[in-house]
N, C-alpha and C positions, 0 to 999 in steps of 0.2 A: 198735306204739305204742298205748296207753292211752287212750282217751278219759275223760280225769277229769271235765268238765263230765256225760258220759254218766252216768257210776256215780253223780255226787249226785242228778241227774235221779229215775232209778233208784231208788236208795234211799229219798227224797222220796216215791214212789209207794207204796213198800212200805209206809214207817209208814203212811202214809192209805189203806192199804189194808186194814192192821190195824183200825186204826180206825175205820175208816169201811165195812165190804164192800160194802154196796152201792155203791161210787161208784168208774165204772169209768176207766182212763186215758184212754179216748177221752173219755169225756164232757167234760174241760177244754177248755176254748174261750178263744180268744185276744180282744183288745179289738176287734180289726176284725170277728170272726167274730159279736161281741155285736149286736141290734136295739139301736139309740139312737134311732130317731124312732118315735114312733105314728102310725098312720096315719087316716084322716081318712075319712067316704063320702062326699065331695063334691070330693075329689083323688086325686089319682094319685101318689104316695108314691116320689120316687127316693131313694133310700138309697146313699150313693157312698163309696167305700172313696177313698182318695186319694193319687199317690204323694208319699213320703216328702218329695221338695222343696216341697212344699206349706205356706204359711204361711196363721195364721189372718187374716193382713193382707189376704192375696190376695184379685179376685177373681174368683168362679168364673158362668159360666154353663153352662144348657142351651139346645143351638142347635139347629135343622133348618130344613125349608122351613113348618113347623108356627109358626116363631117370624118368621118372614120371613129369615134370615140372621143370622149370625153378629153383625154390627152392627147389626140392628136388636136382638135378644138380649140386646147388652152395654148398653143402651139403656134397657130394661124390668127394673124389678127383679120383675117375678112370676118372670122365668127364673132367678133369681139364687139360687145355693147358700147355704145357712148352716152355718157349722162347730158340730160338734155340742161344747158347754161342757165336755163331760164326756171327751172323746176326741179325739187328735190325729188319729188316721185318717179319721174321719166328717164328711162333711157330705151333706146334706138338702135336697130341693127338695121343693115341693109345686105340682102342675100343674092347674090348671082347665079342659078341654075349651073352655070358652067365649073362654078368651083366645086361642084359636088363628085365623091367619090362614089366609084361603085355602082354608077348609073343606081344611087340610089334618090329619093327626094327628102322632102318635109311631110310628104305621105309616111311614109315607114318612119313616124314615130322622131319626135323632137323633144330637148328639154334643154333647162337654163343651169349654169354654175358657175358658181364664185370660187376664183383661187382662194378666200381666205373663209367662207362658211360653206362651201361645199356645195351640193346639187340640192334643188329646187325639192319642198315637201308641200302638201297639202295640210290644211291646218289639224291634220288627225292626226300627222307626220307618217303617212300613207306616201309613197313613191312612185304611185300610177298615175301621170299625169297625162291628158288624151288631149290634142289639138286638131284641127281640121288642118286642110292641105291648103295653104294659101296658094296666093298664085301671082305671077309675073304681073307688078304694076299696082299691085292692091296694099291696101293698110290694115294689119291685123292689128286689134287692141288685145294686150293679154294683162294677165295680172300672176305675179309669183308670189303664193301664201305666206310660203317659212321657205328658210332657208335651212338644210338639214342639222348646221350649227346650234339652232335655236332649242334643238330638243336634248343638246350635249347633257349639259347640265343637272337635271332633272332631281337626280338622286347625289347629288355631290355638293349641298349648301356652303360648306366651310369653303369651296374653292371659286364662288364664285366673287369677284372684284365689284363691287356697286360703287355706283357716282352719287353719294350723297344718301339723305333717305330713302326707307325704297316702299311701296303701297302693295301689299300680298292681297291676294285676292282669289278665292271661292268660288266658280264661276258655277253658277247653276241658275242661269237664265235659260238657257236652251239653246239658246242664240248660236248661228254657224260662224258667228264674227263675232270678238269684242275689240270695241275701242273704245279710249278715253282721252276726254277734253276737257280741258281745266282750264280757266276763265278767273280773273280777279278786279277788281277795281281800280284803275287805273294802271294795271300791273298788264305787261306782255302774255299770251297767251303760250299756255307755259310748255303744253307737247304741240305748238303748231296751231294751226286756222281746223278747223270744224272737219272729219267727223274725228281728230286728235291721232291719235297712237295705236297699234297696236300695240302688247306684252313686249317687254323685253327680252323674255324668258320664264323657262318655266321651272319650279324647283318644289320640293316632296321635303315637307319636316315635320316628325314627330308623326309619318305614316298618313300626312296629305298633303294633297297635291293643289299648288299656286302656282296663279300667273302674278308674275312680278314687274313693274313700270317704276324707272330709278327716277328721282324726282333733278337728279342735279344738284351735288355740293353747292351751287353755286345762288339758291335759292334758297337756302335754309332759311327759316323764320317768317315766309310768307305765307300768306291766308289765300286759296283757290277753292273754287268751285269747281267738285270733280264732277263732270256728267258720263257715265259709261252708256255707251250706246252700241249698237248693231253694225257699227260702221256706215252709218249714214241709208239704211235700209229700210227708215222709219222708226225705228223702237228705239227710246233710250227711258236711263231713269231720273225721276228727281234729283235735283243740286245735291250735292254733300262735301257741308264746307270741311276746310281740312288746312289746318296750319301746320308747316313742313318742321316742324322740333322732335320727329318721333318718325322711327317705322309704323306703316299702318298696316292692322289685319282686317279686311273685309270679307262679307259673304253678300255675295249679289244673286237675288231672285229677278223672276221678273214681278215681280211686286215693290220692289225697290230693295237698298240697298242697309248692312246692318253691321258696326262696329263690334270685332269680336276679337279673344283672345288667342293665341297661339299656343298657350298653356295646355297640355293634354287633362283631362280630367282622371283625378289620383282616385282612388280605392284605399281611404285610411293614410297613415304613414308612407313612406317609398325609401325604399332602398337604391341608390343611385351606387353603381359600379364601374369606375373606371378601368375597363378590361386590359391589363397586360400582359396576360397569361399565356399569348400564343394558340389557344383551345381554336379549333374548327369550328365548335360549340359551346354556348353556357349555359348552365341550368342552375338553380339553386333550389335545393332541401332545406327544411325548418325541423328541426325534433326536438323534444324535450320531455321526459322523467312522467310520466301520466298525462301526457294532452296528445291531441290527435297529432299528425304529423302536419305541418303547417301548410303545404300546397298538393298534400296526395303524399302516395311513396315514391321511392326511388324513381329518377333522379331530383324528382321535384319539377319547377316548372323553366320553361325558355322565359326573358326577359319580357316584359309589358309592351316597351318600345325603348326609343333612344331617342337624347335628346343632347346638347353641345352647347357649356356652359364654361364661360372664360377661354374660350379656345377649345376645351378638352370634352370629346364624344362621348358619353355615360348611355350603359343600359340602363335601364330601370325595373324597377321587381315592385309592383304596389302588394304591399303586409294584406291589406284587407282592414275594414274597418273594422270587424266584427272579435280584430286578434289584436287591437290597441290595449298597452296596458300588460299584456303577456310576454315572457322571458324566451327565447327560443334560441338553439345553436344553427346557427348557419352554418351550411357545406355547400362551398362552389364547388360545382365536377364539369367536366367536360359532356354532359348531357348523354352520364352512362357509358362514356366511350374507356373508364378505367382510371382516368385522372380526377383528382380530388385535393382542395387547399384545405389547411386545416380548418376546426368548426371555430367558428366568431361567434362571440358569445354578444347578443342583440336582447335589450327591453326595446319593445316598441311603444315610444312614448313620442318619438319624435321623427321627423327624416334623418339620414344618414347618408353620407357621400364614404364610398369605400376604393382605394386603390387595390386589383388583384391583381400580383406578379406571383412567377415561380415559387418565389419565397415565401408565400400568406397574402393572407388580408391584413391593412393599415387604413386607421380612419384617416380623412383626410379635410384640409379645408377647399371645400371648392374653387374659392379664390386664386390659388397659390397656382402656381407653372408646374407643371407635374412631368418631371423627367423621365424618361424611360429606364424600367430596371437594367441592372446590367446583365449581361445575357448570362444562359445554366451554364454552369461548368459542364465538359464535357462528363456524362455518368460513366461511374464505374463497375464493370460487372466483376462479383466476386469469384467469378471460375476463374477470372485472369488471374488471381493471387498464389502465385508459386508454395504459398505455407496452408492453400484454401484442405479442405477435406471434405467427406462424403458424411450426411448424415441423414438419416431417414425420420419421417414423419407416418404414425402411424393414425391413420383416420378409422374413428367408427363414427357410422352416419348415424345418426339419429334424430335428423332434422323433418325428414320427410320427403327431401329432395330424389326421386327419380334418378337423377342424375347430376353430382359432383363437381364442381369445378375450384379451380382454386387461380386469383389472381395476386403477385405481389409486388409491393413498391417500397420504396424505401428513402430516404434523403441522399439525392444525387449518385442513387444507384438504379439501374437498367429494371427494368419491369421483368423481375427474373423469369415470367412464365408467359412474357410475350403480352400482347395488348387483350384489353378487357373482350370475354372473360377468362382470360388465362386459360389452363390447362387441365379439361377434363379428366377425372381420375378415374383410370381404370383396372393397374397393376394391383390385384390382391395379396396379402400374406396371411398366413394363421399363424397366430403367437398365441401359448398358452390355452389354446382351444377357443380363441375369439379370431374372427375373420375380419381383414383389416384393410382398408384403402390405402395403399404405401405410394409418398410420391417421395423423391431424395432430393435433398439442395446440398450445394457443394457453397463453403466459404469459409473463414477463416472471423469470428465473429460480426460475421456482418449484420447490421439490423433493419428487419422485415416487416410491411404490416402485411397478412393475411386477409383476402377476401373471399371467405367461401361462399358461393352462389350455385343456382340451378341454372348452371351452365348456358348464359345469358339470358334465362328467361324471365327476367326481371324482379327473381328477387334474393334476397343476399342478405347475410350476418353480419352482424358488427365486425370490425376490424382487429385482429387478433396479432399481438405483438409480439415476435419469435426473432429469437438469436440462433443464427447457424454456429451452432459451438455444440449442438446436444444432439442425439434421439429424441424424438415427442411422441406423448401417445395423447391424442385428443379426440376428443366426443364433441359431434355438432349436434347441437339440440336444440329446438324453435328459439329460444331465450338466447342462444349465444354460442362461443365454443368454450370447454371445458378443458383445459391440462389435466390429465388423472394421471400424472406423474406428482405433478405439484401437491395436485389434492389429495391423493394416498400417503403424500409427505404428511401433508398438516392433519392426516387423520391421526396419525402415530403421534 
């Protein structure tokens, strides 16, 4: 490919080089590289390049222990910068020895900050920044990377405000600088004069991380030539034209540059869940009637990633390519922590967008504005109930578990035996010359589901449905639990 911005470049040089011999291509200096302040023999002369998010509204100080702190600094206008009239990149301090606290200097350590993006970072967003010790009458040139604001955003896409389209970008050049300059035919040069921009910012979607350059509402629909380069360091890449009617996603090597999607790459079908559940954690299990269990056992697996469609944040769960076509019951749980919505019954023939509240799972259209459920009613526990009673549950193990436990839940009643996994059994009785795990619930017909497990060691029986109104006598055994009160009924 051609670099066309290159050959005008190029050509440019030549006439004026006809014309001009003595005046060689290095000697062109850019507006940052120009001196715009004089300097003074009774100051100390900082001359500061500034990055690009820099307004002349802003402002700007110079701090150390020289100034007494950062707040005393924003305090004192002698530490205060001024934007140079002539230049957007420059601004200018000038420092009198005398004002300095604490018989301390510019030796021990200086650095720069904006009341409205905060103190100076390096482009790693690294906060050690080291300067020499200028000196009375001299001009130091500096340059500030980032400003600590620039790295706010990172992990928070939905809150960030863009001006118009905006170019994501992949940065794996290597390069210790990116910038970008865009060029069009007959059209204003659209981030500035040569070497352009740095990032606007930086933001992480769908678990990667872009640098982002807003192109300006005020541009839509034109044609530029984006050039990314090193910041004028020597290195840049080929033209890549780009008309402003779309966000752009790029991945830049240094081999040049490659239109790419932002779409995560799915595994089969994908279950998208709008989480309202309140869980610390999500996990989802798959079972079904003779097939394996859909992502392993209990509790199943944590989300794929997340991604924010019509406004509303969705995890996502990819089915697997290999389980299209197959009927499975979904269970959200709280990722083994004891909570659990009921099973949704999913063919995976297609994606599925799902709201989890309190209340279940509801399909949903992604389209739609998705309200927040209304909050749990406050749970009831059935000991409070003045008519409640004592009733005992008599366990034989026959599961193979070591050791017993039992967790219960119920609709909009308290986790009677405390959070997952409930309450180890330990209290024995002998009835009838059988030895028996006895735990007691107190209620007044309240309804329970039952989770016996090996006392969180990851694995656990089906869910077993008990109404505090009776005595039970139950058998846990690999396949499930048994009533052998019920079932000594239906043998007579």
């Amino acid at each position: 490919m051609v670099n066309m911005k290159k050959i005008k470049l190029l050509s440019l040089f030549a006439i004026l080089a006809l014309m001009l011999p003595s005046c060689k291509q290095e000697e062109i200096e850019f507006d940052y590289e120009n001196i715009h302040f004089e300097t003074r023999a009774d100051a100390i002369l900082l001359e500061v390049v500034v990055p690009t998010s820099t307004t002349k509204t802003d402002e700007l100080y110079v701090a150390g222990a020289f100034s007494g702190g950062d707040e005393a600094a924003k305090s004192n206008s002698k530490f205060r910068l001024t934007p140079h009239p002539d230049s957007d990149a420059k601004w200018g301090v000038y420092l009198n020895p005398s004002d300095f606290v604490g018989g301390k200097t510019l030796a021990d350590g200086f650095h720069f900050i904006s009341k409205t993006q905060r103190e100076e970072r390096t482009l790693k967003n690294d906060t050690v920044v080291r300067y020499d010790n200028p000196k009375v009458g001299s001009r130091t040139i500096l340059t500030i990377d980032r400003w600590a604001a620039y790295f706010d955003k990172v992990e928070n896409p939905d809150e960030i405000e863009h001006d118009g389209y905006v170019i994501y970008v992949i940065d794996e050049t290597g390069w210790d600088v990116l910038s970008l300059y865009a060029w069009g035919d007959g059209l204003p040069e659209l981030f500035g004069s040569w070497p352009g921009v740095q990032a606007t910012g930086l933001v992480t979607m769908n678990g990667v991380k872009y640098a982002y350059f807003d192109t300006g509402a005020a541009n839509e629909g034109l044609t530029y030539n984006l050039i990314f380069n090193n910041n004028n360091a020597g290195k840049q890449l080929d033209d890549f034209a780009y008309t402003i009617n779309r966000d752009l996603y790029l991945k830049l090597t240094d081999k040049g540059v490659e239109e790419i999607s932002n779409e995560p790459e799915h595994d089969g079908f994908v279950v998208y869940a709008l989480d309202q559940t309140g869980y610390d954690a999500l996990a989802l299990y798959g079972w079904y009637d003779g097939q394996e269990e859909l992502f392993g056992g209990w509790p199943g697996k944590t989300p794929d990633g997340e991604v924010t469609i019509a406004g509303n944040k969705y995890v996502y769960f990819d089915m697997g390519e290999a389980h299209s076509g197959m009927s499975y019951h979904l269970i959200f749980n709280n990722n083994n922590g004891g909570k659990q919505l009921a099973d949704f019954d999913f063919e995976i023939t297609r994606d599925i967008y799902l709201q989890l509240a309190p209340g279940g799972v509801t399909e949903i259209d992604p389209n739609d504005i998705i309200p927040e459920p209304e909050p749990e009613p406050d749970k009831v526990d059935p000991r409070d109930d003045p008519d409640a009673k004592e009733y005992k549950l008599y366990i034989s193990n026959k599961c193979g578990y070591a050791d017993v436990a039992v967790y219960a839940y119920g609709t909009n009643l308290v986790d009677y035996f405390g959070a997952w996994p409930g309450q180890k059994l330990e209290t024995k009785e002998t009835v009838d010359g059988v030895e028996y795990l006895v735990i007691t619930m107190k209620g007044n017909a309240h309804q329970y589901n039952l989770i016996f497990n090996n006392n969180g060691g990851g694995e656990q029986l089906k869910d077993f449905a008990y109404t505090i109104d009776h005595d039970a006598y139950l058998e846990l055994t690999a396949e499930g639990v048994v009533d052998l009160k019920a079932q000594n009924n239906s043998d007579k």
